[in-house]
PDB file of N, CA, C and O in Angstrom:
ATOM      1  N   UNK A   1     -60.828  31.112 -10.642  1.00  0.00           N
ATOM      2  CA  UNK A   1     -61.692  31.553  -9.558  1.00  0.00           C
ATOM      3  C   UNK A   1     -62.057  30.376  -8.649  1.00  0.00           C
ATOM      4  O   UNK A   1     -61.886  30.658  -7.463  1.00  0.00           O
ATOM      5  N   UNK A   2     -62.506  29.154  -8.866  1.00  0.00           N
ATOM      6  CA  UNK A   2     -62.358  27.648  -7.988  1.00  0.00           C
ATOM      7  C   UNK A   2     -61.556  27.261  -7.544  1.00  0.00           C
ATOM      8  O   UNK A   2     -61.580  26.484  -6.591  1.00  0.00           O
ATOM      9  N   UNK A   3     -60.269  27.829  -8.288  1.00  0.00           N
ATOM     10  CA  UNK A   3     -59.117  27.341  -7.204  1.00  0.00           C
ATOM     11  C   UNK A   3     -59.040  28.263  -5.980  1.00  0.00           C
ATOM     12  O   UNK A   3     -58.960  27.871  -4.816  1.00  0.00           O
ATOM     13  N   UNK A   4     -59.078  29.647  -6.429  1.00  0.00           N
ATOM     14  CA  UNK A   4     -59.168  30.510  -4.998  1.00  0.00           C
ATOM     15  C   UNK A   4     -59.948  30.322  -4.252  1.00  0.00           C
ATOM     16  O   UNK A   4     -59.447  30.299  -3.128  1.00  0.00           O
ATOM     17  N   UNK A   5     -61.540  30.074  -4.244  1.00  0.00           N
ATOM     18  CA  UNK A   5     -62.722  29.881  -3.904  1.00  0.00           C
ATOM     19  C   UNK A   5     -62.079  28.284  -2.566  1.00  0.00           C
ATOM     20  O   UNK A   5     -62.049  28.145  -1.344  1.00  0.00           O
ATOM     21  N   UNK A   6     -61.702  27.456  -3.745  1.00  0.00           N
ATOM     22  CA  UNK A   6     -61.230  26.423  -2.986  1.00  0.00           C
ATOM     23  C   UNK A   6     -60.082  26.655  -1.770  1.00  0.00           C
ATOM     24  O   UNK A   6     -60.086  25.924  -0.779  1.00  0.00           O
ATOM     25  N   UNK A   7     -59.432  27.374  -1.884  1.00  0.00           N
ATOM     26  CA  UNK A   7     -58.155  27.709  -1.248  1.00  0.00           C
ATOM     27  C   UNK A   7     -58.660  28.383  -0.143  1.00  0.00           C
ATOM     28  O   UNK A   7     -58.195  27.950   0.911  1.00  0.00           O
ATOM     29  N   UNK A   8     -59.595  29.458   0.000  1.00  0.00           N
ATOM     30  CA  UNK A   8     -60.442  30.280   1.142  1.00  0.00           C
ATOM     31  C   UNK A   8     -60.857  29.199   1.544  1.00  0.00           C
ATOM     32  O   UNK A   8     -60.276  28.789   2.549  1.00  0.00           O
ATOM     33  N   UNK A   9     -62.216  28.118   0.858  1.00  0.00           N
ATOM     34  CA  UNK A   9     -63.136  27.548   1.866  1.00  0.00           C
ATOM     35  C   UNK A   9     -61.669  26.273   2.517  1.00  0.00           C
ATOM     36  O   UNK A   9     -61.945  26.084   3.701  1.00  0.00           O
ATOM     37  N   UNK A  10     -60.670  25.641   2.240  1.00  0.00           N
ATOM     38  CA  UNK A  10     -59.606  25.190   2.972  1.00  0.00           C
ATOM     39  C   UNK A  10     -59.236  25.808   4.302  1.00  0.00           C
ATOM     40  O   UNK A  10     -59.441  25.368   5.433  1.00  0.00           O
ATOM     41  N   UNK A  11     -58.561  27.083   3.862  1.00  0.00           N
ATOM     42  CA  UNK A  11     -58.279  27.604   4.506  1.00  0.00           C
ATOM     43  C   UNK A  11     -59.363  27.743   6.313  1.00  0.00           C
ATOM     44  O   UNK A  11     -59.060  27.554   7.491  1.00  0.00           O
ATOM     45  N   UNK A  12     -60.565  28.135   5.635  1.00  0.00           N
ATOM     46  CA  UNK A  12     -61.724  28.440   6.897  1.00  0.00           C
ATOM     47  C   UNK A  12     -61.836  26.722   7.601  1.00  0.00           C
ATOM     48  O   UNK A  12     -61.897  26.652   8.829  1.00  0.00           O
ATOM     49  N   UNK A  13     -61.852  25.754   7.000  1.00  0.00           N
ATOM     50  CA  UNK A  13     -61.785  24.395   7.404  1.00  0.00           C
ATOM     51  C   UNK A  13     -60.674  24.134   8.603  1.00  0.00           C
ATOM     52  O   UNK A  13     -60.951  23.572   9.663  1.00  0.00           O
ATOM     53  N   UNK A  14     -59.393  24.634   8.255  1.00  0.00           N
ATOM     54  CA  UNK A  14     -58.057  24.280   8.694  1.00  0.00           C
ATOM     55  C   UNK A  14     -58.331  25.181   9.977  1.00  0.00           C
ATOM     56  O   UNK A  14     -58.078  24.746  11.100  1.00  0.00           O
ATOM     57  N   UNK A  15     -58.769  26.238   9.805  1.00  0.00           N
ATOM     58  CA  UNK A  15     -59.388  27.431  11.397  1.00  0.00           C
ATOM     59  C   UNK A  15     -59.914  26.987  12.303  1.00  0.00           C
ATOM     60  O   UNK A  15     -59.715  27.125  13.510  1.00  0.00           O
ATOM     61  N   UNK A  16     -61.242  25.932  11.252  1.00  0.00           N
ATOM     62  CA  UNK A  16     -62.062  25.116  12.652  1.00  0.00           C
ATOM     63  C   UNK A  16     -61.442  24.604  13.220  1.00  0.00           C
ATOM     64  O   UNK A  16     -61.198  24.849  14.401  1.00  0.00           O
ATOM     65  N   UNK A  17     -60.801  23.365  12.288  1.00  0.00           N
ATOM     66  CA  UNK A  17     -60.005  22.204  12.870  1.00  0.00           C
ATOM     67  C   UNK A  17     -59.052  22.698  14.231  1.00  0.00           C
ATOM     68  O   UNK A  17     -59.145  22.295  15.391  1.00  0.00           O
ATOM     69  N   UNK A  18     -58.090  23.731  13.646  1.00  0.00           N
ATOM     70  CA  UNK A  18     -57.423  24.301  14.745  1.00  0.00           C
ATOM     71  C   UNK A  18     -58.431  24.782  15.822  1.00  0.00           C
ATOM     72  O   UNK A  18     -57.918  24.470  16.897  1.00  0.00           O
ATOM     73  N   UNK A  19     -59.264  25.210  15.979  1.00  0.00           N
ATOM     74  CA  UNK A  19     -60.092  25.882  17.062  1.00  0.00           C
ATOM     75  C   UNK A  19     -60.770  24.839  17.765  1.00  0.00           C
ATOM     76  O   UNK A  19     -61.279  25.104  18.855  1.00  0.00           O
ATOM     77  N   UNK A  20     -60.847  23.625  17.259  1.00  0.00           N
ATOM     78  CA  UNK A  20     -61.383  22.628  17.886  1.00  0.00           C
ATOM     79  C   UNK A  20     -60.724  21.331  18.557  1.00  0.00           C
ATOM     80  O   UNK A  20     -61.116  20.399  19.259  1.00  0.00           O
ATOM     81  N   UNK A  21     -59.249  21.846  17.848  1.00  0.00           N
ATOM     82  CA  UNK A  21     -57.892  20.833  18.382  1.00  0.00           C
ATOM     83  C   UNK A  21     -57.501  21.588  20.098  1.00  0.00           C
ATOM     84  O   UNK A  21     -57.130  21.066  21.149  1.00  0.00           O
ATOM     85  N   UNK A  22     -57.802  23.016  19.713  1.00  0.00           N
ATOM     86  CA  UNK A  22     -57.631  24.127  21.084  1.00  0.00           C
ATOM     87  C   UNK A  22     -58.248  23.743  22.133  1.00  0.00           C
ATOM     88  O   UNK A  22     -57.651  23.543  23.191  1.00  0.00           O
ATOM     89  N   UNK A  23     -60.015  23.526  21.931  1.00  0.00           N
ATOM     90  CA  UNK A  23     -61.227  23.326  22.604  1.00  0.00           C
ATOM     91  C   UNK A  23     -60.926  21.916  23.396  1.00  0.00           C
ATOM     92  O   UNK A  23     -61.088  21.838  24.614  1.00  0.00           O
ATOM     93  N   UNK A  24     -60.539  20.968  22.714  1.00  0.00           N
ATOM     94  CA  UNK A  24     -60.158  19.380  23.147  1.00  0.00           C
ATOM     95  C   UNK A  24     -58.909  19.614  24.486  1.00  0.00           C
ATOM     96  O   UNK A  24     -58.943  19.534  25.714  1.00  0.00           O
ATOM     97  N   UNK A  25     -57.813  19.950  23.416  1.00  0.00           N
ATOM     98  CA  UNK A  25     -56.885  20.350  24.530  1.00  0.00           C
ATOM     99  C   UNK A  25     -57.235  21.389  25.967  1.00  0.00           C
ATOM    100  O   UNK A  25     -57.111  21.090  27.155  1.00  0.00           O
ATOM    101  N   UNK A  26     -57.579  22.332  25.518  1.00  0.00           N
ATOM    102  CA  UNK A  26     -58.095  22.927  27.136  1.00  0.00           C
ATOM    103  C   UNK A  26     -59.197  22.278  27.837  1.00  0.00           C
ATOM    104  O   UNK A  26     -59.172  22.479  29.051  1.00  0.00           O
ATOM    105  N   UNK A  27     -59.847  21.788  27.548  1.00  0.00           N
ATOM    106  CA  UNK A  27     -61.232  20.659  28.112  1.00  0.00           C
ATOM    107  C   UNK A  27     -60.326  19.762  28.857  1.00  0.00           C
ATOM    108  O   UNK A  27     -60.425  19.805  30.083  1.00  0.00           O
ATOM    109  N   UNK A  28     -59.611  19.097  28.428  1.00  0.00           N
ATOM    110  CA  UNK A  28     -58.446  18.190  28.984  1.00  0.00           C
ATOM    111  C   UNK A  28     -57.749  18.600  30.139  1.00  0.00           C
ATOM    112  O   UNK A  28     -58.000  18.291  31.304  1.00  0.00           O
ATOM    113  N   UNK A  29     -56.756  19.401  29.663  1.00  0.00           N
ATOM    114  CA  UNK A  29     -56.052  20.664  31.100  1.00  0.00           C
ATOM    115  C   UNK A  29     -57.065  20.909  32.301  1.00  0.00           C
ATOM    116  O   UNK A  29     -56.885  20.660  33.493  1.00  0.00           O
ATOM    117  N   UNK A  30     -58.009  21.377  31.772  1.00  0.00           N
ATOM    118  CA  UNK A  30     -58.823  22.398  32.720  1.00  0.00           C
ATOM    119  C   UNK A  30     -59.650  21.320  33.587  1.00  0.00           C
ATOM    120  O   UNK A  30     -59.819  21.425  34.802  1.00  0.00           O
ATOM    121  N   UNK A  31     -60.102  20.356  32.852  1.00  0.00           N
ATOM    122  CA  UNK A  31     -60.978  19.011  33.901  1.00  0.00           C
ATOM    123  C   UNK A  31     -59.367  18.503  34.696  1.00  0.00           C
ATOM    124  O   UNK A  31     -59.420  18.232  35.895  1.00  0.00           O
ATOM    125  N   UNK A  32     -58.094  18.409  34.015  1.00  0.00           N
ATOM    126  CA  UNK A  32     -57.509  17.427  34.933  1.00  0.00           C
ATOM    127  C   UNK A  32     -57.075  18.654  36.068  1.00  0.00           C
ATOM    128  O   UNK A  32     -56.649  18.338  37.180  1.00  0.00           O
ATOM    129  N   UNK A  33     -57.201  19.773  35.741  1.00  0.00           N
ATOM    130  CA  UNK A  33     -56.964  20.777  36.935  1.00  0.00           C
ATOM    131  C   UNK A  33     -57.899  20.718  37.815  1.00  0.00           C
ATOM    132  O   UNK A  33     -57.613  20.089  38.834  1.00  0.00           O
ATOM    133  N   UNK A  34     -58.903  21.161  37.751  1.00  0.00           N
ATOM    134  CA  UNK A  34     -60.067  20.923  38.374  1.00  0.00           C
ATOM    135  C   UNK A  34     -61.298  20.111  39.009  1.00  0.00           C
ATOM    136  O   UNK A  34     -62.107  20.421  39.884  1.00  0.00           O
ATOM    137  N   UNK A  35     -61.148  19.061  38.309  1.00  0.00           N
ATOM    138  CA  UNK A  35     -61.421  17.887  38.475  1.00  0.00           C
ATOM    139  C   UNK A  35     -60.767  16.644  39.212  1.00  0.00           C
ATOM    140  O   UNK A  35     -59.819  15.916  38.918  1.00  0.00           O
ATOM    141  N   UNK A  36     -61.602  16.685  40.231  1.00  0.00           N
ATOM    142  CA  UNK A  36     -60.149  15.392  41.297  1.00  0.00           C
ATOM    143  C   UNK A  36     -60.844  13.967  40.993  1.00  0.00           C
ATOM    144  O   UNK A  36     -60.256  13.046  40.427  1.00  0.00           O
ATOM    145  N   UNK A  37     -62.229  13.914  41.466  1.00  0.00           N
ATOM    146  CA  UNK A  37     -62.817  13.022  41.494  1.00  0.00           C
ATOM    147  C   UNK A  37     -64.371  13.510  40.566  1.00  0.00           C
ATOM    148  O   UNK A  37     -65.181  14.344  40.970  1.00  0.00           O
ATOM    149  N   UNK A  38     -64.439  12.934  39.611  1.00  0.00           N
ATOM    150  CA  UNK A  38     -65.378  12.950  38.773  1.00  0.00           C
ATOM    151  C   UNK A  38     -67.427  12.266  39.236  1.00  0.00           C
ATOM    152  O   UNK A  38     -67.817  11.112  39.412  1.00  0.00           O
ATOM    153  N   UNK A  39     -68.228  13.607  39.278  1.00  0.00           N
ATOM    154  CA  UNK A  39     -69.002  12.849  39.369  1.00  0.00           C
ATOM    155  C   UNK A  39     -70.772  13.128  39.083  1.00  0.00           C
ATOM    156  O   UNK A  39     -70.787  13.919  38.141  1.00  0.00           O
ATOM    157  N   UNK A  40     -71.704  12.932  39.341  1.00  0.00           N
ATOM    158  CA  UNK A  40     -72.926  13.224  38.118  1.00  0.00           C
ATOM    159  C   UNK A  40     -72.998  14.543  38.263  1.00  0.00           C
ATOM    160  O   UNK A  40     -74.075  14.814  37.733  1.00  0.00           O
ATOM    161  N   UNK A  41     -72.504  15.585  38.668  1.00  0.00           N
ATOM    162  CA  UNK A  41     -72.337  16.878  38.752  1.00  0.00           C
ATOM    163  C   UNK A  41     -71.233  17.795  39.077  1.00  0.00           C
ATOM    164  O   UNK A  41     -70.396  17.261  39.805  1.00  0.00           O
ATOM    165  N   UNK A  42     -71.070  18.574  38.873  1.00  0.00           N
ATOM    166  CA  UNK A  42     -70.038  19.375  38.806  1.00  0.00           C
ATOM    167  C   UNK A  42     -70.797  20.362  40.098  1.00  0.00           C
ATOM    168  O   UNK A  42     -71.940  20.818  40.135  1.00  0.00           O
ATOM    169  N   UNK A  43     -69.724  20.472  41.058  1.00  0.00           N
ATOM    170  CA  UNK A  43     -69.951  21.480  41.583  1.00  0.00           C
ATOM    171  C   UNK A  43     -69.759  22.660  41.793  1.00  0.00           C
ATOM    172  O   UNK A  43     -68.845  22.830  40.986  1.00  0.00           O
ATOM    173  N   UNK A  44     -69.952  23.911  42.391  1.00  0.00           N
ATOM    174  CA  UNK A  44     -70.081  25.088  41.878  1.00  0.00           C
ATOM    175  C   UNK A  44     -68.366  25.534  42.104  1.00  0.00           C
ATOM    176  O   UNK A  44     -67.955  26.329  41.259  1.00  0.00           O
ATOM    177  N   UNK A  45     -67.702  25.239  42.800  1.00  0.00           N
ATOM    178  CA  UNK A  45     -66.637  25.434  42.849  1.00  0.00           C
ATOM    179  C   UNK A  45     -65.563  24.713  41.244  1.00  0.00           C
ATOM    180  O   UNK A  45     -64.798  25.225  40.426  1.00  0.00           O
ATOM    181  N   UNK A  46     -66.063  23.425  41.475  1.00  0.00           N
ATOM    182  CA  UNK A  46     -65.625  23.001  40.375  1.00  0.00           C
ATOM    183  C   UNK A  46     -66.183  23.979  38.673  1.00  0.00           C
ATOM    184  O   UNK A  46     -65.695  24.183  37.561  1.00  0.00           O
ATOM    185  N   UNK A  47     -66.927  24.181  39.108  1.00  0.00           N
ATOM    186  CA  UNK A  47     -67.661  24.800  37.647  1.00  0.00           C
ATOM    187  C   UNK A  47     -66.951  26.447  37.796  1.00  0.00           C
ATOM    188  O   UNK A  47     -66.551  26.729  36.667  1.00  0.00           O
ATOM    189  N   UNK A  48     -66.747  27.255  38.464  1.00  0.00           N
ATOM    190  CA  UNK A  48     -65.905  28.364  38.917  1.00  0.00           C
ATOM    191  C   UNK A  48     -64.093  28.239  38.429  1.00  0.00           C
ATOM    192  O   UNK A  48     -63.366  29.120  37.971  1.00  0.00           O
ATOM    193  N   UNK A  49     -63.838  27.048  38.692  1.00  0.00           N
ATOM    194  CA  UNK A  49     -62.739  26.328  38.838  1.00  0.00           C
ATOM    195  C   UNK A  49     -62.397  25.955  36.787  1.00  0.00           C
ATOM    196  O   UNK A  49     -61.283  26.068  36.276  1.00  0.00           O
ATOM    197  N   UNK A  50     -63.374  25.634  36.200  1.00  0.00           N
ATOM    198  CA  UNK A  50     -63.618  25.264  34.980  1.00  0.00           C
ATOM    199  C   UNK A  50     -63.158  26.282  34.335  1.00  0.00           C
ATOM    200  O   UNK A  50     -62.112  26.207  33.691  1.00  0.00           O
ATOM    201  N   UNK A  51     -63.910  27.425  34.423  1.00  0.00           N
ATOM    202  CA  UNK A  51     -64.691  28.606  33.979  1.00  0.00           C
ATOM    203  C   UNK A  51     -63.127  29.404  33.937  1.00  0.00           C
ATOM    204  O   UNK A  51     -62.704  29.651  32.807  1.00  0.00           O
ATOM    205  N   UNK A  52     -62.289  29.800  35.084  1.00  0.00           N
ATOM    206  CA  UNK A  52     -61.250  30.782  35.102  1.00  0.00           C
ATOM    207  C   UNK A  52     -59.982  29.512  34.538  1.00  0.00           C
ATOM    208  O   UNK A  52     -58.844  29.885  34.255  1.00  0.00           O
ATOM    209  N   UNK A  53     -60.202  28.724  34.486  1.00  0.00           N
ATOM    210  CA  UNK A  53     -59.213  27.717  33.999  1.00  0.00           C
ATOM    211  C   UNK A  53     -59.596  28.007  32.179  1.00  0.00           C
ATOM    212  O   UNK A  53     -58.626  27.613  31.531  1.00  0.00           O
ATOM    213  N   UNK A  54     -60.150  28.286  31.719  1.00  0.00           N
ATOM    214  CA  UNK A  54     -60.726  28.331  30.543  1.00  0.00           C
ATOM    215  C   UNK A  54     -60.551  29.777  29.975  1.00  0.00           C
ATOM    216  O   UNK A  54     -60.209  29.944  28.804  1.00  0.00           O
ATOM    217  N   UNK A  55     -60.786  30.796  30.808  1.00  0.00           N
ATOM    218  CA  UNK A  55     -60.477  31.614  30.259  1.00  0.00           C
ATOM    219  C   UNK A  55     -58.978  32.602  30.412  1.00  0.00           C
ATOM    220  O   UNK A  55     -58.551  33.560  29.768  1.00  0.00           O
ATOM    221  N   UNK A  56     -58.564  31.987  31.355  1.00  0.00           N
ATOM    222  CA  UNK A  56     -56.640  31.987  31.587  1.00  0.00           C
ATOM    223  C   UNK A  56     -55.935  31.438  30.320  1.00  0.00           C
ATOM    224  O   UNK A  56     -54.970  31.927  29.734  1.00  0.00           O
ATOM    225  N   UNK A  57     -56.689  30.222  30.003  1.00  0.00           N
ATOM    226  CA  UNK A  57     -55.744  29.504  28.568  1.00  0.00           C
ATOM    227  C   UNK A  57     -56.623  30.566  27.490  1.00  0.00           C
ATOM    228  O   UNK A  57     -56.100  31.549  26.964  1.00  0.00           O
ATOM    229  N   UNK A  58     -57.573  30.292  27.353  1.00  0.00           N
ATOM    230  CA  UNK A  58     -57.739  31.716  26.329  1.00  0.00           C
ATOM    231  C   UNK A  58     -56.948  32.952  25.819  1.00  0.00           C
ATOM    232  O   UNK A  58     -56.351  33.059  24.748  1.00  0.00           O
ATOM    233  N   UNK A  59     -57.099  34.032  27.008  1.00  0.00           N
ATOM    234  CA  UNK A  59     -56.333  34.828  27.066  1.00  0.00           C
ATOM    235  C   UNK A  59     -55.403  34.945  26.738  1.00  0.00           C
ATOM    236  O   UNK A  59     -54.931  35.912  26.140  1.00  0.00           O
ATOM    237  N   UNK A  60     -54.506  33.207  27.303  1.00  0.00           N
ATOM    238  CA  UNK A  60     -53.155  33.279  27.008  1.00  0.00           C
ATOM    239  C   UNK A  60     -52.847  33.612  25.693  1.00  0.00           C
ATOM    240  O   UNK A  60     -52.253  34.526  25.121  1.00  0.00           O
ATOM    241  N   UNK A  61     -53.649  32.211  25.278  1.00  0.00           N
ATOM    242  CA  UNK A  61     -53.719  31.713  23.503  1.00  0.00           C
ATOM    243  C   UNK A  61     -53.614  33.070  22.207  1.00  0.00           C
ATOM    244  O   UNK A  61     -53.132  33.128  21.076  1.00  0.00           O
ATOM    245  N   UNK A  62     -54.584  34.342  23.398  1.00  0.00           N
ATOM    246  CA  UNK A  62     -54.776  35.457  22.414  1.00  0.00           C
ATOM    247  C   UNK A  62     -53.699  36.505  22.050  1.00  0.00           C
ATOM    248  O   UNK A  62     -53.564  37.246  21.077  1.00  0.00           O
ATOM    249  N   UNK A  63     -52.911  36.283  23.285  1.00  0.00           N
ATOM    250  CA  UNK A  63     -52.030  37.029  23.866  1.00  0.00           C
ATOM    251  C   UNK A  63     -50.855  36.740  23.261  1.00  0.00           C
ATOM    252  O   UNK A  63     -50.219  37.789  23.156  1.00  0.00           O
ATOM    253  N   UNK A  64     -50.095  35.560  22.684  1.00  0.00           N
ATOM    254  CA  UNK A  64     -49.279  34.903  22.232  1.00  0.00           C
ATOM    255  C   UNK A  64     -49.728  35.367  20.527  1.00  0.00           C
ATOM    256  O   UNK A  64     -48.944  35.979  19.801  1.00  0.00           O
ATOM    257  N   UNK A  65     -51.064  34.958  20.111  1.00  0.00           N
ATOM    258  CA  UNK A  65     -51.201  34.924  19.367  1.00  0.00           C
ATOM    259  C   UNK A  65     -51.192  36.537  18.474  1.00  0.00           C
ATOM    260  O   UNK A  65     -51.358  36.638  17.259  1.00  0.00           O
ATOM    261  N   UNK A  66     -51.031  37.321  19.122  1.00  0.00           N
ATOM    262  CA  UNK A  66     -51.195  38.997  19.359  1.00  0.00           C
ATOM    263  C   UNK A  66     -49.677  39.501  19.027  1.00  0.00           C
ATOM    264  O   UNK A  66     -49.160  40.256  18.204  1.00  0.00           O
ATOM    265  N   UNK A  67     -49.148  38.507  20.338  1.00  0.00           N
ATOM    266  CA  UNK A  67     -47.775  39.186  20.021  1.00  0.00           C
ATOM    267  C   UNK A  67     -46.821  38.804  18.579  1.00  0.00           C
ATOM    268  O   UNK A  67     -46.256  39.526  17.757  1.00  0.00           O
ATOM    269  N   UNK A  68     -46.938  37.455  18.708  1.00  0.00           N
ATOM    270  CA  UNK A  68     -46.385  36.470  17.362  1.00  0.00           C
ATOM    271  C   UNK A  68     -46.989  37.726  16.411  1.00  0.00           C
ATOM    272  O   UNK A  68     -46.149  38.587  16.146  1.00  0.00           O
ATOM    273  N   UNK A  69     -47.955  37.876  16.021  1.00  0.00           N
ATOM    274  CA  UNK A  69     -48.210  38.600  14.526  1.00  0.00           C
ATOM    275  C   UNK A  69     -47.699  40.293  15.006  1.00  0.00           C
ATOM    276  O   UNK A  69     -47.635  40.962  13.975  1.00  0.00           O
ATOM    277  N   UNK A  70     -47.453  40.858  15.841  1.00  0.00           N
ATOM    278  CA  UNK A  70     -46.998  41.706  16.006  1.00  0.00           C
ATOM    279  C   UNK A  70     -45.216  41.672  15.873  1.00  0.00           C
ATOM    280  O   UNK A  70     -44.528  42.570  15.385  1.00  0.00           O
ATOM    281  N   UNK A  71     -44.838  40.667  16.323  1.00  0.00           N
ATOM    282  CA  UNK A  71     -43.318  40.837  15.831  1.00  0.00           C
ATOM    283  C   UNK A  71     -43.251  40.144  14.319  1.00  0.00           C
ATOM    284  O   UNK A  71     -42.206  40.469  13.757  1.00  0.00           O
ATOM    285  N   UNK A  72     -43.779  39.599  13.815  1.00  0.00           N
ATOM    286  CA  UNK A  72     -43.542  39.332  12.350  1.00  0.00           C
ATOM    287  C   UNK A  72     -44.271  40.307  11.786  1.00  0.00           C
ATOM    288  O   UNK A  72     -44.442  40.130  10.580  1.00  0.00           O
ATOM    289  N   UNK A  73     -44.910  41.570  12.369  1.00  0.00           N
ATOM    290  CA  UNK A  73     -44.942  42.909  11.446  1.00  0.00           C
ATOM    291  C   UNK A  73     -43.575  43.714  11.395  1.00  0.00           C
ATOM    292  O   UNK A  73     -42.933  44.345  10.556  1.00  0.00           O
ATOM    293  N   UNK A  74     -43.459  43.338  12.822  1.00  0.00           N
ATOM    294  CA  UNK A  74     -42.125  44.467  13.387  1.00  0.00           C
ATOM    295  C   UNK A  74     -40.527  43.758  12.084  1.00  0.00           C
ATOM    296  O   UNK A  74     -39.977  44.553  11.322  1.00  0.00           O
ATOM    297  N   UNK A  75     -40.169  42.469  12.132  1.00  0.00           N
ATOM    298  CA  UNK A  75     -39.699  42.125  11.068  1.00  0.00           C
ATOM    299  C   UNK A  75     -39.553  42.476   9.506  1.00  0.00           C
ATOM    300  O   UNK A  75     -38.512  42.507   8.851  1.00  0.00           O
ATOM    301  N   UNK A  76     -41.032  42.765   9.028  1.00  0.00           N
ATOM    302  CA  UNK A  76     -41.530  42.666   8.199  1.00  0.00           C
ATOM    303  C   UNK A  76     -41.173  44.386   7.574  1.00  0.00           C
ATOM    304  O   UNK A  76     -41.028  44.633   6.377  1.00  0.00           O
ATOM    305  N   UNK A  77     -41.118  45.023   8.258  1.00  0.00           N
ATOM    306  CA  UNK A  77     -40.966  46.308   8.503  1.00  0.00           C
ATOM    307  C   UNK A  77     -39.852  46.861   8.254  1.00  0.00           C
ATOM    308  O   UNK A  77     -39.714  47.724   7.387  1.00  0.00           O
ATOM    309  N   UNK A  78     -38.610  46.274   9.244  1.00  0.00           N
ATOM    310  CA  UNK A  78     -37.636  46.116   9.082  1.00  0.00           C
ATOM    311  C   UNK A  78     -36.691  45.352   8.015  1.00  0.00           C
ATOM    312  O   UNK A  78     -35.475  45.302   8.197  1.00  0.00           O
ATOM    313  N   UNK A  79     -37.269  44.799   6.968  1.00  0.00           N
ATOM    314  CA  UNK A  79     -36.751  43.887   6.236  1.00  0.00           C
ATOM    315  C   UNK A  79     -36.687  44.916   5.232  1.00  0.00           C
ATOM    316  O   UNK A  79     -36.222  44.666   4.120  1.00  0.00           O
TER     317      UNK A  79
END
C-alpha cells in the first residue's frame, strides 16, 4: 500500500512540475510577443496582448492534449 500511495503522490508531483515547466514557457513566449520594451508597468494593451497570448497557448495545449488521448483510445480500440 506505500508503494502505491508513493507512486500516486509521484505521480501528482511530476503534474505540477509539468504544469509549471508550461507556465515558465508561455510567460516567456507571451512577454517576448508582447513585450517590446519593458517597463514599471504594463500597459493595457500590453496586458490585453498578455492575456489572449495566454490563453491561445492554453487552448492549444488542451486541444492537442484532447486529441493525443483521443487517438490512443481510437488505437486502443482497434488493437
Amino acid at each position: 500500500m506505500d508503494e502505491q500511495k508513493r507512486a500516486q503522490q509521484l505521480m501528482q508531483l511530476n503534474a505540477v512540475i509539468e504544469s509549471q515547466k508550461m507556465v515558465v514557457k508561455l510567460t516567456g513566449q507571451c512577454f517576448s510577443t508582447c513585450i517590446t520594451t519593458p517597463g514599471k508597468e504594463l500597459s493595457n494593451s500590453q496586458q490585453s496582448c498578455l492575456w489572449r497570448c495566454a490563453q491561445n497557448s492554453l487552448e492549444s495545449a488542451m486541444f492537442m492534449q484532447r486529441r493525443l488521448l483521443q487517438k490512443a483510445q481510437e488505437q486502443q480500440e482497434h488493437s
